[in-house]
mmCIF file of the N, C-alpha and C atoms, coordinates in Angstrom:
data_MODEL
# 
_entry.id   MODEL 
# 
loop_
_atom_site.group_PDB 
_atom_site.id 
_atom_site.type_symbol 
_atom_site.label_atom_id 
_atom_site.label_alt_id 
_atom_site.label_comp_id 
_atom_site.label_asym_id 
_atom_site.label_entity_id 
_atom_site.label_seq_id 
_atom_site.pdbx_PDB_ins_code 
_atom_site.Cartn_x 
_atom_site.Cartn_y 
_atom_site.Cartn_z 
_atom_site.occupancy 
_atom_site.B_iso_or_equiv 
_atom_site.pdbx_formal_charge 
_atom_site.auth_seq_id 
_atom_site.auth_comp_id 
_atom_site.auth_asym_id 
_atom_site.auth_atom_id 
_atom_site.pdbx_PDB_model_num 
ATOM 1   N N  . UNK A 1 1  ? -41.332 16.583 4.887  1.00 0.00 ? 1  UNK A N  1 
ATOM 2   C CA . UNK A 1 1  ? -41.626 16.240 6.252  1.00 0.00 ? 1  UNK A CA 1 
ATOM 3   C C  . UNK A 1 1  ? -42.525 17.317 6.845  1.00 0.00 ? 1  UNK A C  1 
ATOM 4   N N  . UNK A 1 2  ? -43.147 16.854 7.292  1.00 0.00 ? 2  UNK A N  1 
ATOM 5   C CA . UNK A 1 2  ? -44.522 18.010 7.634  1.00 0.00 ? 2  UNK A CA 1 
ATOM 6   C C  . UNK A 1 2  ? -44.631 16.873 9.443  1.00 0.00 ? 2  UNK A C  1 
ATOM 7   N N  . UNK A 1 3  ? -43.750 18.862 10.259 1.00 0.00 ? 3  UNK A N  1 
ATOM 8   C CA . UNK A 1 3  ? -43.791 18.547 11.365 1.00 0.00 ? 3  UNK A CA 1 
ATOM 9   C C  . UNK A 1 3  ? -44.199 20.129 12.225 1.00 0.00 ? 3  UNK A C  1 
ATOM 10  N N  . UNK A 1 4  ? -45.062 19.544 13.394 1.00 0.00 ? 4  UNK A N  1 
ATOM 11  C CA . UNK A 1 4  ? -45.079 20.568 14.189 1.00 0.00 ? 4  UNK A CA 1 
ATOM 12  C C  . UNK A 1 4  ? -44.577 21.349 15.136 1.00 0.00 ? 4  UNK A C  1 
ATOM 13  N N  . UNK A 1 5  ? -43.732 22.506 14.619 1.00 0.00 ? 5  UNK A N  1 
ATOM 14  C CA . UNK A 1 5  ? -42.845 22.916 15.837 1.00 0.00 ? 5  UNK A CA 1 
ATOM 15  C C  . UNK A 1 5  ? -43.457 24.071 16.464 1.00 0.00 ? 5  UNK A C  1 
ATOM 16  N N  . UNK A 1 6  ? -42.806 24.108 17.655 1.00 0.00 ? 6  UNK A N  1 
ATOM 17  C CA . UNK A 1 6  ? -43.005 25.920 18.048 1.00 0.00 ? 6  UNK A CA 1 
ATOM 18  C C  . UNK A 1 6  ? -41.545 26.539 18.029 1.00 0.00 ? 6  UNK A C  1 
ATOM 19  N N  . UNK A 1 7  ? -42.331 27.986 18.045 1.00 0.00 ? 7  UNK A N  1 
ATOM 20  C CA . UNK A 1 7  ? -40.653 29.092 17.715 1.00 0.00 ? 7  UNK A CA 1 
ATOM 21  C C  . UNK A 1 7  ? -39.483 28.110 19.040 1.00 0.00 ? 7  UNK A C  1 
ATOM 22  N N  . UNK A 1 8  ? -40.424 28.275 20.211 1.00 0.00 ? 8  UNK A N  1 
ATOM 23  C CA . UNK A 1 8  ? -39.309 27.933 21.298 1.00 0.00 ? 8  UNK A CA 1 
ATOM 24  C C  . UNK A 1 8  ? -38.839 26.564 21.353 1.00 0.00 ? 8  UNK A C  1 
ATOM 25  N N  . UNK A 1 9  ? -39.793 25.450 20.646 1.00 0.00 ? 9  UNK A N  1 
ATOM 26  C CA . UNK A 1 9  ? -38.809 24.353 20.153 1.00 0.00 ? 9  UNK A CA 1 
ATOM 27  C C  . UNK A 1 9  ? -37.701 24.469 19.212 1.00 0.00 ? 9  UNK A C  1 
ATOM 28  N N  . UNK A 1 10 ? -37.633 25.548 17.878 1.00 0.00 ? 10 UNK A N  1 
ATOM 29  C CA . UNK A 1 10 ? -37.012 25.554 17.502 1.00 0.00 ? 10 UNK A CA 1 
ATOM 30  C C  . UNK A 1 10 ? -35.602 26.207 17.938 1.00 0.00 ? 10 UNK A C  1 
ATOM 31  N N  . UNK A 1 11 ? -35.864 27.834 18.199 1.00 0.00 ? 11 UNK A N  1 
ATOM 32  C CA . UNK A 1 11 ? -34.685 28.373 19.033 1.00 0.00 ? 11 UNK A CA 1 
ATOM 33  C C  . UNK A 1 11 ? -34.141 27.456 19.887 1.00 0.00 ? 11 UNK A C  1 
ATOM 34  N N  . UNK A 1 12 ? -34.786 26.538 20.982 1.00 0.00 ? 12 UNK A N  1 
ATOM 35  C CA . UNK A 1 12 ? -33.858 26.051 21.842 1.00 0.00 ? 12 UNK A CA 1 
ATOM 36  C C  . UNK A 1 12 ? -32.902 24.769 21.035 1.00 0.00 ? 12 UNK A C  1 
ATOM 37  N N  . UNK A 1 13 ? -33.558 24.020 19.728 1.00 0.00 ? 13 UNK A N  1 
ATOM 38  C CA . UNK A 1 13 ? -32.785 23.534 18.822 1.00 0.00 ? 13 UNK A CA 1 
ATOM 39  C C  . UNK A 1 13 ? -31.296 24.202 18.473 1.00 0.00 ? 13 UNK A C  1 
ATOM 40  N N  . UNK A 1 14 ? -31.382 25.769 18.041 1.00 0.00 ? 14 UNK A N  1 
ATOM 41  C CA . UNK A 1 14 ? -30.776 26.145 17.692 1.00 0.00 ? 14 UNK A CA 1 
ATOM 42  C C  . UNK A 1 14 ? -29.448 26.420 18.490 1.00 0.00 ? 14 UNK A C  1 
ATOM 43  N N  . UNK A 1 15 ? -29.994 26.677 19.586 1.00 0.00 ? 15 UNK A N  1 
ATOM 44  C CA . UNK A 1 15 ? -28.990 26.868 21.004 1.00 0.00 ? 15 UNK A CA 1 
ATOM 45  C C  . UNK A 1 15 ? -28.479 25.977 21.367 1.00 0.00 ? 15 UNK A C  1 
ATOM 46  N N  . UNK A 1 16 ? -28.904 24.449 21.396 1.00 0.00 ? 16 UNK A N  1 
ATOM 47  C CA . UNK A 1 16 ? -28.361 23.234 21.208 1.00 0.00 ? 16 UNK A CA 1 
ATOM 48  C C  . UNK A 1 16 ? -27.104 23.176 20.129 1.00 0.00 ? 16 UNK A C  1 
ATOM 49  N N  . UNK A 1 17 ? -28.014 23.225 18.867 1.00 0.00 ? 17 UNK A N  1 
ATOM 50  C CA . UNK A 1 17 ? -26.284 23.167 17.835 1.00 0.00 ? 17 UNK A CA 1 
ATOM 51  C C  . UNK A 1 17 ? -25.241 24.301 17.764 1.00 0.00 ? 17 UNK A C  1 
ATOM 52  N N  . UNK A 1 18 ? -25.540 25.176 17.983 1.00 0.00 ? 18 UNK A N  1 
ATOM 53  C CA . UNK A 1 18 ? -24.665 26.254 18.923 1.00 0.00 ? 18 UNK A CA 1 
ATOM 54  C C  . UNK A 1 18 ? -23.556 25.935 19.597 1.00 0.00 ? 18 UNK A C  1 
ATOM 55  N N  . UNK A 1 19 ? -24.182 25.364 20.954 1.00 0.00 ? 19 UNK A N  1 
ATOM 56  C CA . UNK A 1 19 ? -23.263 24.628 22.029 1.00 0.00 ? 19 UNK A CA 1 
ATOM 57  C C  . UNK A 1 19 ? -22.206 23.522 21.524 1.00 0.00 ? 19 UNK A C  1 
ATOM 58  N N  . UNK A 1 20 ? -22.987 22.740 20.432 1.00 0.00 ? 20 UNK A N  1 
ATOM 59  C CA . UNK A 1 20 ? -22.179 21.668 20.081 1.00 0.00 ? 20 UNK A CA 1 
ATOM 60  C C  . UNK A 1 20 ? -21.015 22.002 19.048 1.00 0.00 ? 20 UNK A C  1 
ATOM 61  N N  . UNK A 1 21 ? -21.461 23.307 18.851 1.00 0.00 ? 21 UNK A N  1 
ATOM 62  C CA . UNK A 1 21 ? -20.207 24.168 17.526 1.00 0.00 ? 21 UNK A CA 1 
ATOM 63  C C  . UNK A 1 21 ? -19.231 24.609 18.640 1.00 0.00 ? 21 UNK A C  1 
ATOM 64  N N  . UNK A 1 22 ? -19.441 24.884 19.970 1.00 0.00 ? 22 UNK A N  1 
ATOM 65  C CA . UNK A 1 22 ? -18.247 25.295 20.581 1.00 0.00 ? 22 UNK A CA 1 
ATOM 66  C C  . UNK A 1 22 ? -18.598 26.503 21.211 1.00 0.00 ? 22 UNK A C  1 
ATOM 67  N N  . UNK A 1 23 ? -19.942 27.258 20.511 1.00 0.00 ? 23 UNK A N  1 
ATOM 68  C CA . UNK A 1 23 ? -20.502 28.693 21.301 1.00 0.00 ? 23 UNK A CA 1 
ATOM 69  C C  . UNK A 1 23 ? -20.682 28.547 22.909 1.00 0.00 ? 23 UNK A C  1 
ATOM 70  N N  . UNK A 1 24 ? -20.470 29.399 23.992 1.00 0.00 ? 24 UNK A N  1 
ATOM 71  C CA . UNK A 1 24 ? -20.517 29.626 25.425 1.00 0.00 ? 24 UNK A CA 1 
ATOM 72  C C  . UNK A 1 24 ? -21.782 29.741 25.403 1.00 0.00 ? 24 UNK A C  1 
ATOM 73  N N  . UNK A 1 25 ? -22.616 28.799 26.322 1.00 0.00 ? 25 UNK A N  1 
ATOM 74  C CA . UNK A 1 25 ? -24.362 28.240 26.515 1.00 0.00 ? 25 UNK A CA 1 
ATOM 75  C C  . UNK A 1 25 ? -24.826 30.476 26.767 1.00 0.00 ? 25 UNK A C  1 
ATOM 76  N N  . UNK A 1 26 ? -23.568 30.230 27.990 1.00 0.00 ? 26 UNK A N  1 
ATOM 77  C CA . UNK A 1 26 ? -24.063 31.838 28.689 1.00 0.00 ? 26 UNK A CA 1 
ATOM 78  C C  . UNK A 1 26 ? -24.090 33.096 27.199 1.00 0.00 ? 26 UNK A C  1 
ATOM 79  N N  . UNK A 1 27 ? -23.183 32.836 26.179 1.00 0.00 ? 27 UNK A N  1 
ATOM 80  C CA . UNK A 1 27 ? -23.787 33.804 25.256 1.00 0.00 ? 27 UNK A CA 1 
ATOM 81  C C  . UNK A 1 27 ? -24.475 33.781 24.061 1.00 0.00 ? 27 UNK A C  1 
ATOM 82  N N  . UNK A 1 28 ? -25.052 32.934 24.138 1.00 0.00 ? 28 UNK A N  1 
ATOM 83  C CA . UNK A 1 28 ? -26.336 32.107 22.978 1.00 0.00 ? 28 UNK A CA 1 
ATOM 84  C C  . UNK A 1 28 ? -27.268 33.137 23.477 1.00 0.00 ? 28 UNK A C  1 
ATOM 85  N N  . UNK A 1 29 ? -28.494 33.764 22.690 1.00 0.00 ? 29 UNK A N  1 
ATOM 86  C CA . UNK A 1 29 ? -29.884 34.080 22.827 1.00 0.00 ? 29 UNK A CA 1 
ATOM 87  C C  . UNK A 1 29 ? -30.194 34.791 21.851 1.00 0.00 ? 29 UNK A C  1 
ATOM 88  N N  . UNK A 1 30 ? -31.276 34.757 21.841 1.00 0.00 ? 30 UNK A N  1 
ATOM 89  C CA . UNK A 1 30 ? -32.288 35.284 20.212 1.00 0.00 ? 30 UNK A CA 1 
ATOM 90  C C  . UNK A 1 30 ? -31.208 36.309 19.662 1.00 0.00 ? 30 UNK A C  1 
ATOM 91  N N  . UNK A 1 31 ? -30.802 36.883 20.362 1.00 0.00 ? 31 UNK A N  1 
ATOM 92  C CA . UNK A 1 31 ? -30.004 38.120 19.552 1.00 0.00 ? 31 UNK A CA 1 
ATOM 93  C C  . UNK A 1 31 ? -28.739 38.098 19.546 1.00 0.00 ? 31 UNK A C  1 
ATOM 94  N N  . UNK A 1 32 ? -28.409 37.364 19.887 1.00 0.00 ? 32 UNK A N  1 
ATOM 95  C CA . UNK A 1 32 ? -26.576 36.840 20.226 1.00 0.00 ? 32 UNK A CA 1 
ATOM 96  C C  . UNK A 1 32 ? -26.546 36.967 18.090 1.00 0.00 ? 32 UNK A C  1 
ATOM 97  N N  . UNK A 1 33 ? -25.058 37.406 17.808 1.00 0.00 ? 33 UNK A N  1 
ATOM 98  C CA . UNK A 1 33 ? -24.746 37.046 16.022 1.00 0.00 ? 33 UNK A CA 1 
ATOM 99  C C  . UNK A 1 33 ? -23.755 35.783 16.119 1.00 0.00 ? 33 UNK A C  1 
ATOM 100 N N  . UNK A 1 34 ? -23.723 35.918 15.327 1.00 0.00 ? 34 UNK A N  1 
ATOM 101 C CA . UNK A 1 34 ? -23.279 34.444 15.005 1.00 0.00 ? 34 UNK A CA 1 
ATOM 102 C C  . UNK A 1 34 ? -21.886 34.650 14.941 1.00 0.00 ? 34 UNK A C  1 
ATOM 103 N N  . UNK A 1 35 ? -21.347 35.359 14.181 1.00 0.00 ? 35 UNK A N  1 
ATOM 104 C CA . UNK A 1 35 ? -19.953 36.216 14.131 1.00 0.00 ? 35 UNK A CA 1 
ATOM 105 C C  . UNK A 1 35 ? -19.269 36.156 16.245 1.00 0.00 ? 35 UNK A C  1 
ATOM 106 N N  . UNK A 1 36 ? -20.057 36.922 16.745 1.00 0.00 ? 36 UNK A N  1 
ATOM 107 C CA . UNK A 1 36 ? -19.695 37.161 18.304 1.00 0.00 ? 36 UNK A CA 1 
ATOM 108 C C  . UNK A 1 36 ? -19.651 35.766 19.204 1.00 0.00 ? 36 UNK A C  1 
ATOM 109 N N  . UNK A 1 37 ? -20.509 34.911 18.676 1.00 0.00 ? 37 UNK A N  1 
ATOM 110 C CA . UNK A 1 37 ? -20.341 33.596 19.121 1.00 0.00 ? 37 UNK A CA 1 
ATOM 111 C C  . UNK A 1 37 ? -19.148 32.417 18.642 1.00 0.00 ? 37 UNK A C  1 
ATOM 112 N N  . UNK A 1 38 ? -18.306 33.123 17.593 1.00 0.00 ? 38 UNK A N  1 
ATOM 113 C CA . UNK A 1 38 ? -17.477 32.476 16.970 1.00 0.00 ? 38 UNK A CA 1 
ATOM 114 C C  . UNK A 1 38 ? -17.773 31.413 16.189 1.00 0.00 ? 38 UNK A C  1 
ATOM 115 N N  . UNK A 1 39 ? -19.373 31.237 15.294 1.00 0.00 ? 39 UNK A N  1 
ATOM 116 C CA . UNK A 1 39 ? -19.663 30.551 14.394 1.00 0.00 ? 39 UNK A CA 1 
ATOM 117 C C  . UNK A 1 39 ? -19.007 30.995 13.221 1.00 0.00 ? 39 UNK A C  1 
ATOM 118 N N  . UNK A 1 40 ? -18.293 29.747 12.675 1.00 0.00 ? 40 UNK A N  1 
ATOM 119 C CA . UNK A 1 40 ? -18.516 30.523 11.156 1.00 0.00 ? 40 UNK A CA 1 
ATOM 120 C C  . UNK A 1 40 ? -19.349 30.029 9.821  1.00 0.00 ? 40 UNK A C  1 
ATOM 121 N N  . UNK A 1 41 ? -18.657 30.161 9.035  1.00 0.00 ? 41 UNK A N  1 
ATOM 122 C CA . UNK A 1 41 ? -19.546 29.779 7.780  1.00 0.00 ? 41 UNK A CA 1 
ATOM 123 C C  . UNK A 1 41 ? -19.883 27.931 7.819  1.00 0.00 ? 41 UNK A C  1 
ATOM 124 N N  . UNK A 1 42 ? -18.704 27.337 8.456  1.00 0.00 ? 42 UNK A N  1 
ATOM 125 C CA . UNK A 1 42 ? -18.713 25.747 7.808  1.00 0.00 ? 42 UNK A CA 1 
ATOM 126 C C  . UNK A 1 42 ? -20.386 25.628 9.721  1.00 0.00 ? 42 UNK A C  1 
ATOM 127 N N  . UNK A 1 43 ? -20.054 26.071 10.093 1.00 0.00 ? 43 UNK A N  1 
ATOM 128 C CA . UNK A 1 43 ? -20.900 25.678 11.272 1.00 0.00 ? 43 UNK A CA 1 
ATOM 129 C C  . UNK A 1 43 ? -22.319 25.900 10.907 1.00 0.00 ? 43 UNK A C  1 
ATOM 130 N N  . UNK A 1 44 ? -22.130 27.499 10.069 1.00 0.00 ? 44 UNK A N  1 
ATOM 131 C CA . UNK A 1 44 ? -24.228 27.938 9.329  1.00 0.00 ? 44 UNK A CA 1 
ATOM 132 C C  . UNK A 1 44 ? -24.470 26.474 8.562  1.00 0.00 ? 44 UNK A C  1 
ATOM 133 N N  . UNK A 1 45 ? -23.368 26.107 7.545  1.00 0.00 ? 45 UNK A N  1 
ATOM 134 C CA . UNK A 1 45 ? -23.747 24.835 6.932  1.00 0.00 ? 45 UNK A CA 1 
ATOM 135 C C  . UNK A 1 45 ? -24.604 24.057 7.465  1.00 0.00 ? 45 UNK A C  1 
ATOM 136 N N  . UNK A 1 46 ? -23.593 23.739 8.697  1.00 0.00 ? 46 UNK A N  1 
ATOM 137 C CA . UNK A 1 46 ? -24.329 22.359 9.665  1.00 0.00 ? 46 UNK A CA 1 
ATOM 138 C C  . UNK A 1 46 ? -25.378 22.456 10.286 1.00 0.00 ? 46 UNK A C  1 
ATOM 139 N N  . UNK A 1 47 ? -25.689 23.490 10.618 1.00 0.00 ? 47 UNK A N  1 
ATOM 140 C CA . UNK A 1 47 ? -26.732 24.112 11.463 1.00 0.00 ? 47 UNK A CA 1 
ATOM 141 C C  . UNK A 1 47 ? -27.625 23.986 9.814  1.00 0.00 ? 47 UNK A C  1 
ATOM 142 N N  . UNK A 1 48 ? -27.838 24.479 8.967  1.00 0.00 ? 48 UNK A N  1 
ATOM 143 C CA . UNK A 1 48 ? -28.478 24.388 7.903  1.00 0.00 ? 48 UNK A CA 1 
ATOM 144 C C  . UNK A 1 48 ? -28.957 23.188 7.518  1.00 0.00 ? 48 UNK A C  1 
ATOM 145 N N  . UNK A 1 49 ? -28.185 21.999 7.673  1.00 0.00 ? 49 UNK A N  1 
ATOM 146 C CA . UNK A 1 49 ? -28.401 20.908 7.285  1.00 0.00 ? 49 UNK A CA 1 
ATOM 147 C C  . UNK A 1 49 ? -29.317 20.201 8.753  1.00 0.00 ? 49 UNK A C  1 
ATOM 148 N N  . UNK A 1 50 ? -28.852 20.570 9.706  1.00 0.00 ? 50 UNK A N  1 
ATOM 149 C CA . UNK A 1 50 ? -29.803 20.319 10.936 1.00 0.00 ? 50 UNK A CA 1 
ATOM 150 C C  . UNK A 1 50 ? -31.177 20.759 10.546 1.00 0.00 ? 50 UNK A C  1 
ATOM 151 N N  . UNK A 1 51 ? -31.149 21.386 10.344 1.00 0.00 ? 51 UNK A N  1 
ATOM 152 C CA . UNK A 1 51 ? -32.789 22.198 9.775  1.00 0.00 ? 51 UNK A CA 1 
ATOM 153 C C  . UNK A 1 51 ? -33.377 21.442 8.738  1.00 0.00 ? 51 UNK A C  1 
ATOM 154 N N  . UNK A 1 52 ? -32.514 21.265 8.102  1.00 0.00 ? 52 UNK A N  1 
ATOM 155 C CA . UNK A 1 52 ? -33.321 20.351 6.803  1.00 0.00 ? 52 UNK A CA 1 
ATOM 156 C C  . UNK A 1 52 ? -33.627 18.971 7.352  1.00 0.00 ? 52 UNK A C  1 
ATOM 157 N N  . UNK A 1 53 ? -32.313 18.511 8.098  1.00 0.00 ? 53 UNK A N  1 
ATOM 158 C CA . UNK A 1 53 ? -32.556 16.757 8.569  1.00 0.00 ? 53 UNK A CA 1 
ATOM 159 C C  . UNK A 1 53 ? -34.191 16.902 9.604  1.00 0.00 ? 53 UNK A C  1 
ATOM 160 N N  . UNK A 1 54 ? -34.106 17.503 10.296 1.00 0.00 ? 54 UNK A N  1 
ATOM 161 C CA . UNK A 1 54 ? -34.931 17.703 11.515 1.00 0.00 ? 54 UNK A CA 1 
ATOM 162 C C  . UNK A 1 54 ? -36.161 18.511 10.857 1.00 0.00 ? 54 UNK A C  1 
ATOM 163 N N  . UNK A 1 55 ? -36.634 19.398 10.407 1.00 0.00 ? 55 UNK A N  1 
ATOM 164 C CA . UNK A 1 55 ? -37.552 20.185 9.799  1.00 0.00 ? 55 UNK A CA 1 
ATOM 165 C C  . UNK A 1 55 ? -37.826 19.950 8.795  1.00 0.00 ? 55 UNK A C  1 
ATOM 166 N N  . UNK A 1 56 ? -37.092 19.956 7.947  1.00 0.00 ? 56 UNK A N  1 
ATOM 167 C CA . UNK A 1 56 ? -37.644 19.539 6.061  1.00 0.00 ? 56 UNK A CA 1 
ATOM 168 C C  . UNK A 1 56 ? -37.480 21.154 5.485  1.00 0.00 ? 56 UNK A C  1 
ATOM 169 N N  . UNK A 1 57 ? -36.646 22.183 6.335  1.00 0.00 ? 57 UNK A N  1 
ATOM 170 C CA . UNK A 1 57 ? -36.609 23.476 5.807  1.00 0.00 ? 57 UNK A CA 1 
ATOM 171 C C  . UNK A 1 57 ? -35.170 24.068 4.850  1.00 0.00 ? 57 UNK A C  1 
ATOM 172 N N  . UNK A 1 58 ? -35.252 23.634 4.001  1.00 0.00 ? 58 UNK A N  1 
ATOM 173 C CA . UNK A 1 58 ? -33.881 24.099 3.168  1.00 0.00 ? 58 UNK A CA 1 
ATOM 174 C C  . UNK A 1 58 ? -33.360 25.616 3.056  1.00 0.00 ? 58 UNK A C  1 
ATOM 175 N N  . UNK A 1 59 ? -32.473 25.543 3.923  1.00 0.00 ? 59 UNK A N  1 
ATOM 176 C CA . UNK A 1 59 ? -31.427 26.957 3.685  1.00 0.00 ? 59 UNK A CA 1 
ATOM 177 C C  . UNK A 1 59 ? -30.420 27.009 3.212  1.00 0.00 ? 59 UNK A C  1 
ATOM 178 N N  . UNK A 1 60 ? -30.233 28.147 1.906  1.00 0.00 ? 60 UNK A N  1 
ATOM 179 C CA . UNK A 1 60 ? -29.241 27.823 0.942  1.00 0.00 ? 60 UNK A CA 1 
ATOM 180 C C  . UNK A 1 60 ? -28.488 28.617 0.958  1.00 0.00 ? 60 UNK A C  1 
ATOM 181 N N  . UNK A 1 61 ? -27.554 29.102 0.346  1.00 0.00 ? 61 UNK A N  1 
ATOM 182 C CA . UNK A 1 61 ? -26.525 29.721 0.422  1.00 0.00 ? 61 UNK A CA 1 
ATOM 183 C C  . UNK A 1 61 ? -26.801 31.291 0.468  1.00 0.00 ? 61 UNK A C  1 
ATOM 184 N N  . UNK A 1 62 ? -27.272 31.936 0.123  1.00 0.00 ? 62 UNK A N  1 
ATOM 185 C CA . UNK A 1 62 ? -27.848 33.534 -0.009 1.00 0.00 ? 62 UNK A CA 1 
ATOM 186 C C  . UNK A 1 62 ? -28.699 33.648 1.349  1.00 0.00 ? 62 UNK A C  1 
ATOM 187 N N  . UNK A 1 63 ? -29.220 32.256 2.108  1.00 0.00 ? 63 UNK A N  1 
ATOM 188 C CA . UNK A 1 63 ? -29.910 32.446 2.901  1.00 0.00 ? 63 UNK A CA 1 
ATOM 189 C C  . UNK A 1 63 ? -29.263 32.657 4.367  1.00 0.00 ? 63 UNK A C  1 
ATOM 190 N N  . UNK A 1 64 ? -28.026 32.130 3.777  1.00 0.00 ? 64 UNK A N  1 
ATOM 191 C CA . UNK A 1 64 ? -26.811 31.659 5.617  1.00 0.00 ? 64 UNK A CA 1 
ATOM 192 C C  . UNK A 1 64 ? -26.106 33.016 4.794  1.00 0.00 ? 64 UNK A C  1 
ATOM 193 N N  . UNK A 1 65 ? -25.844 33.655 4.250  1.00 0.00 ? 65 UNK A N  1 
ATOM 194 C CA . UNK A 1 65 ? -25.137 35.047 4.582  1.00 0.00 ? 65 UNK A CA 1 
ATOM 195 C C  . UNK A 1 65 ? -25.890 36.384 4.418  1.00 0.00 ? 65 UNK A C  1 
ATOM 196 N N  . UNK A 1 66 ? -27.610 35.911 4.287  1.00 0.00 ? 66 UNK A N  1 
ATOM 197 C CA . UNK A 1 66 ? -28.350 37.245 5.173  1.00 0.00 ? 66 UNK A CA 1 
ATOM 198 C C  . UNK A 1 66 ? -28.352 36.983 6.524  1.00 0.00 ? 66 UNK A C  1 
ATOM 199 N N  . UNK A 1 67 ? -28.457 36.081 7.357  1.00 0.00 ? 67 UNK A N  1 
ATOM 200 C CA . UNK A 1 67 ? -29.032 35.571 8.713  1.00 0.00 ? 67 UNK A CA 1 
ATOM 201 C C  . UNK A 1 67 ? -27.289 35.753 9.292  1.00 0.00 ? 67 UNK A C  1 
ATOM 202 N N  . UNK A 1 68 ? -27.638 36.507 10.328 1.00 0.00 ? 68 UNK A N  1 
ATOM 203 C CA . UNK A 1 68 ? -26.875 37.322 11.693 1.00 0.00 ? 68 UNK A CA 1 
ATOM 204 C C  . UNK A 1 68 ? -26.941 36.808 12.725 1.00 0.00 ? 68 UNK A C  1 
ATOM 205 N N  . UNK A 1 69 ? -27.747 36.733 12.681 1.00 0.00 ? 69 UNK A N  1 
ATOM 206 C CA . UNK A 1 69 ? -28.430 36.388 14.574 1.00 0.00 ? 69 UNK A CA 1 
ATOM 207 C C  . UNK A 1 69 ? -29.386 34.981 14.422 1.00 0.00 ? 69 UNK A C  1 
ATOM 208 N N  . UNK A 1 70 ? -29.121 34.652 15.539 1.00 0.00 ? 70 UNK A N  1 
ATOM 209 C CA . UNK A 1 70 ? -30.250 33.432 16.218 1.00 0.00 ? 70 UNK A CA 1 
ATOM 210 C C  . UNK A 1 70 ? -31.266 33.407 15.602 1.00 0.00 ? 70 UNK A C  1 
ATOM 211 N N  . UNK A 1 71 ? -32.173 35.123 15.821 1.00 0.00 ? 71 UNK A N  1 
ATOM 212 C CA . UNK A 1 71 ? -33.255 35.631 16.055 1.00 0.00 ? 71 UNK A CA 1 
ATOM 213 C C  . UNK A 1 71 ? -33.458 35.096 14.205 1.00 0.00 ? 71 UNK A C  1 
ATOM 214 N N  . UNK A 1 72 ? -33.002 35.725 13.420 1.00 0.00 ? 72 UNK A N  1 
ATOM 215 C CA . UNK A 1 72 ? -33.171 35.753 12.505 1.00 0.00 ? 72 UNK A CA 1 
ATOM 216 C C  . UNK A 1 72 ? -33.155 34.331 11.424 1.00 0.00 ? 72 UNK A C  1 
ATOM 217 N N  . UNK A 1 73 ? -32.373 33.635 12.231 1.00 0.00 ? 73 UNK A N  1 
ATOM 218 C CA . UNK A 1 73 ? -32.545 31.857 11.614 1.00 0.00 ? 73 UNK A CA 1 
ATOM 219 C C  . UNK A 1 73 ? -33.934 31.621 12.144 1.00 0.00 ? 73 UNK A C  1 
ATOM 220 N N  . UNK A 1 74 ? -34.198 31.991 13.182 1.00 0.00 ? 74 UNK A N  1 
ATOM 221 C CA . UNK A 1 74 ? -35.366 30.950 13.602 1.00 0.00 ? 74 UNK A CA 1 
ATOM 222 C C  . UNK A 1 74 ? -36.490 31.617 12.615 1.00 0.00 ? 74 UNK A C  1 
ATOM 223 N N  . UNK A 1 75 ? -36.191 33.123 12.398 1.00 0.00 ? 75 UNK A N  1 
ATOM 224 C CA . UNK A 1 75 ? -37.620 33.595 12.121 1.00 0.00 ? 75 UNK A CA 1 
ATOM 225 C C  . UNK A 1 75 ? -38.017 32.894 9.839  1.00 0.00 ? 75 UNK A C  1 
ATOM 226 N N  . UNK A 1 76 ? -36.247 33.181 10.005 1.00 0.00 ? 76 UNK A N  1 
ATOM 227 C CA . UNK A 1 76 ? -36.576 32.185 8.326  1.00 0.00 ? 76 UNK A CA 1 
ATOM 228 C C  . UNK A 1 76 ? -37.069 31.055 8.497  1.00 0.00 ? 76 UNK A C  1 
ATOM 229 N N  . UNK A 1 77 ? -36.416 30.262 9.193  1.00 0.00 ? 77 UNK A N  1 
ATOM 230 C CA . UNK A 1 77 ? -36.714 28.958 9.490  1.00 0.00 ? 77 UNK A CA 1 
ATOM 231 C C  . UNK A 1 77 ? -38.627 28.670 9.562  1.00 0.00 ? 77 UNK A C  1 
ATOM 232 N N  . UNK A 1 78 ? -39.117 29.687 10.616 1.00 0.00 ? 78 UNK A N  1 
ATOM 233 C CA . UNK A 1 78 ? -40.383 29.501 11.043 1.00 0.00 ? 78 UNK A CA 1 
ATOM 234 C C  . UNK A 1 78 ? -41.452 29.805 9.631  1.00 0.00 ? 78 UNK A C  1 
ATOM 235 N N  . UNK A 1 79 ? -41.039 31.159 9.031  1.00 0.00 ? 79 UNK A N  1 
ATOM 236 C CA . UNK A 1 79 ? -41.977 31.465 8.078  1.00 0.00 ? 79 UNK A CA 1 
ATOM 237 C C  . UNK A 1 79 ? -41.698 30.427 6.928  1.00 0.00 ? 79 UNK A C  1 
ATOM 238 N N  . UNK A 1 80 ? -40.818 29.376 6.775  1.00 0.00 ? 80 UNK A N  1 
ATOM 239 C CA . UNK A 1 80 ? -40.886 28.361 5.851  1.00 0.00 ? 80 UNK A CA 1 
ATOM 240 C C  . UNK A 1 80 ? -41.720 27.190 6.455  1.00 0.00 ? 80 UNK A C  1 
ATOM 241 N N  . UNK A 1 81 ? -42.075 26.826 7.826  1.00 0.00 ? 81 UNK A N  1 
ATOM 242 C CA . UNK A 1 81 ? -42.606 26.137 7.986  1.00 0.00 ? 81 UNK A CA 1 
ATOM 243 C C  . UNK A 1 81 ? -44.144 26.366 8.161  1.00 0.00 ? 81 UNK A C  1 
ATOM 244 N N  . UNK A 1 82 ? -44.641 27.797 8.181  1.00 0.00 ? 82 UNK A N  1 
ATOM 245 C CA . UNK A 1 82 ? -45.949 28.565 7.826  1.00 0.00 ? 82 UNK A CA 1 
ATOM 246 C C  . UNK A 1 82 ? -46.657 27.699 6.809  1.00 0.00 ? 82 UNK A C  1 
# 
């Protein structure tokens, strides 16, 4: 799937499935971790698979337990869609 996003379409994607995992809107942002937001592993999944359904960007397993932060999904996320 070859689609055009921007960073801030994507982050605000991300802040979206966030919210819908149960994270507080008020402590979502680029640098919020994922850990402090009370994501855990089954939620990176979903959020992973959001990325793939919606983007065409596959994140695999080595990839959801380097990524910490927001900041840092979007920026994998983005340089795969480069």
């Amino acid at each position: 799937m070859s689609t055009t996003v921007t960073r801030e379409q994507l982050e605000q994607r991300v802040f979206d499935a966030l919210e819908e995992f149960g994270a507080e809107s008020d402590r979502i942002g680029p640098d919020a971790e994922f850990e402090s937001l009370d994501v855990d592993s089954l939620d990176l999944v979903e959020l992973a698979q959001i990325v793939e359904d919606e983007y065409g960007v596959k994140m695999g397993a080595e990839d959801l337990e380097k990524i910490k932060t927001v900041r840092q999904a979007v920026d994998l996320v983005m340089s795969r869609l480069s």
